[in-house]
N, C-alpha and C positions, 0 to 999 in steps of 0.2 A: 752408298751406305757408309763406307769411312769415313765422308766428309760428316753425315751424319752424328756418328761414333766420336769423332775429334769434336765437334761442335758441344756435345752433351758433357764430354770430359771439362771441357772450358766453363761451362756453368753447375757442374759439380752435382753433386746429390736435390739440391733444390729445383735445378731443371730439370734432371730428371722425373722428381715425382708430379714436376707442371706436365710435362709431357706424357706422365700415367694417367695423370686427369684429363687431359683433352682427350685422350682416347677413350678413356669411359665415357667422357660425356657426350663424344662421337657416336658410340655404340648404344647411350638409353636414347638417345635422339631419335636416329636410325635407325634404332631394331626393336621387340617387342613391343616398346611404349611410345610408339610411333603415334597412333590413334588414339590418342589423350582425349582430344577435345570429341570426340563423335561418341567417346565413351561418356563423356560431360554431359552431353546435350542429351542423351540417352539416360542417365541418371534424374537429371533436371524433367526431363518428362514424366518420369516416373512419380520423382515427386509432387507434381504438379496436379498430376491423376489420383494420387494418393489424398494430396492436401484438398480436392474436388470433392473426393467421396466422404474425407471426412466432413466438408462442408455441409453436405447434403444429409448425412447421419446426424449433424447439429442441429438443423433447420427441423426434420422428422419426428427430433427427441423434445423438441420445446413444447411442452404442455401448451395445449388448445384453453386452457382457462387461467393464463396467467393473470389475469386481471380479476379474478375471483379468485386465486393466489394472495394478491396485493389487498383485496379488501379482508381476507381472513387476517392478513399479518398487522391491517390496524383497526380490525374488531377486537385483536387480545391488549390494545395499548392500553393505558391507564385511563379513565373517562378525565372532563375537563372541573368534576368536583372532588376529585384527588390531590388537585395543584398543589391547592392552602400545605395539603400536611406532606407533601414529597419536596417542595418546597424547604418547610419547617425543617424537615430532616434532615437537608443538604447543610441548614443552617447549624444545626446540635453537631455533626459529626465536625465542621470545624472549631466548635468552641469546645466539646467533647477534648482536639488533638492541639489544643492551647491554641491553636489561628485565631490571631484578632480580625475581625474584619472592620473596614472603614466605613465603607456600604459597599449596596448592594442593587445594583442597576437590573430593572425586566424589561425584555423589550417581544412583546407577543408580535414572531410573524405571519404572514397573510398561511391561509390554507392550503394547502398542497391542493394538488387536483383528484385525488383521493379522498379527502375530507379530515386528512389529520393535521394538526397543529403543531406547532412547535414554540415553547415559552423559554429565549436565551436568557438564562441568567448569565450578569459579569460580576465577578466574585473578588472584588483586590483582598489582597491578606498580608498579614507580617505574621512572620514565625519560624517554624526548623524546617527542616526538609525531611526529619523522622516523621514530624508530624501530620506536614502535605503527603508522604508518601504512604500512610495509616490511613488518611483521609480518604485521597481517592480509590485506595485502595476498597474500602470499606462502603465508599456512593457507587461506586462501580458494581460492586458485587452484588448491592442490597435494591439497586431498584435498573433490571434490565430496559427499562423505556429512559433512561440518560445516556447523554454522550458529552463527552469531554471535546468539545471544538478547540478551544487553542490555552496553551500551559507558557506562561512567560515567568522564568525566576530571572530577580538580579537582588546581587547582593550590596548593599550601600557600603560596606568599610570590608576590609581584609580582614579584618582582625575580628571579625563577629559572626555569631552564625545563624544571627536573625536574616530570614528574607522577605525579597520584599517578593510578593506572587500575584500573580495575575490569573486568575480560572475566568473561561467563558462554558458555561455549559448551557446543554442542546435539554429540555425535559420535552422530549414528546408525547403525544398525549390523544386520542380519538377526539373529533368537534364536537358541539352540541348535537348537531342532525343526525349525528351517526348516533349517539346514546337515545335520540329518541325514536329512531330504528328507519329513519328517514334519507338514505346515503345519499351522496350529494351527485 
């Protein structure tokens, strides 16, 4: 024990408190938190049962007509003789917020296998960025059957605050077979 005592005097207060740490770390090792891992494996199961049942709650809760879901949600879309003037409109809100346009590319893709359409417009523009964000702001709001697919701004000089903008937008819209009551 005093060879102990002399040895701890030699390395001074910092070996000391090394020497309180190994004995604590001796004692969570060794004593009460000994069963770490059986108490792991025992929580992990638990979750496991937990994460089960709620899988089975999910599977249970999933409406048996979801596919009469899906044909409700594109009966309320806009028919395909709507295009002309939702179209037209997407056109005014940019001239409305000073957006020049260059042109204006349509490219109609094939039908879903639900029978709805989709007509991408590509949209290049020069102008501010008050007025793109008035814009979309303002097609977004006013006709729920658009979506904004992809937003490209770049600015040509530092010192200006014309941009040059890129819109692709999504108009989706019901087929012909569905408006004539015929679904596909």
């Amino acid at each position: 024990m005093k060879a102990l005592v002399a040895r701890l005097r030699l390395w001074g207060w910092p070996g000391l408190v090394g020497v309180v740490c190994l004995l604590l770390a001796g004692f969570i090792a060794c004593g009460p938190g000994a069963d770490w891992d059986a108490a792991a494996r025992t929580t992990a199961r638990a979750a496991d049962a937990l994460q089960a049942r709620a899988g089975e709650a999910h599977v249970a809760a999933r409406p048996a007509g979801a596919a009469a879901e899906a044909q409700q949600l594109v009966a309320v879309l806009p028919g395909v003789g709507e295009r002309e003037v939702r179209l037209a409109g997407l056109l005014a809100l940019a001239e409305k917020q000073l957006l020049r346009a260059t042109q204006t590319e349509l490219t109609m893709l094939p039908k879903s296998a639900l029978g709805s359409e989709r007509l991408l417009v590509a949209q290049p523009l020069t102008g501010s960025y008050e007025g793109l964000r008035a814009m979309l702001e303002e097609a977004l709001l006013a006709d729920p059957a658009l979506s904004l697919d992809r937003l490209r701004l770049a600015r040509p000089a530092a010192d200006t605050n014309e941009l040059e903008i890129e819109l692709v937008w999504s108009l989706h819209q019901r087929g012909a077979e569905i408006l004539a009551g015929n679904p596909p």
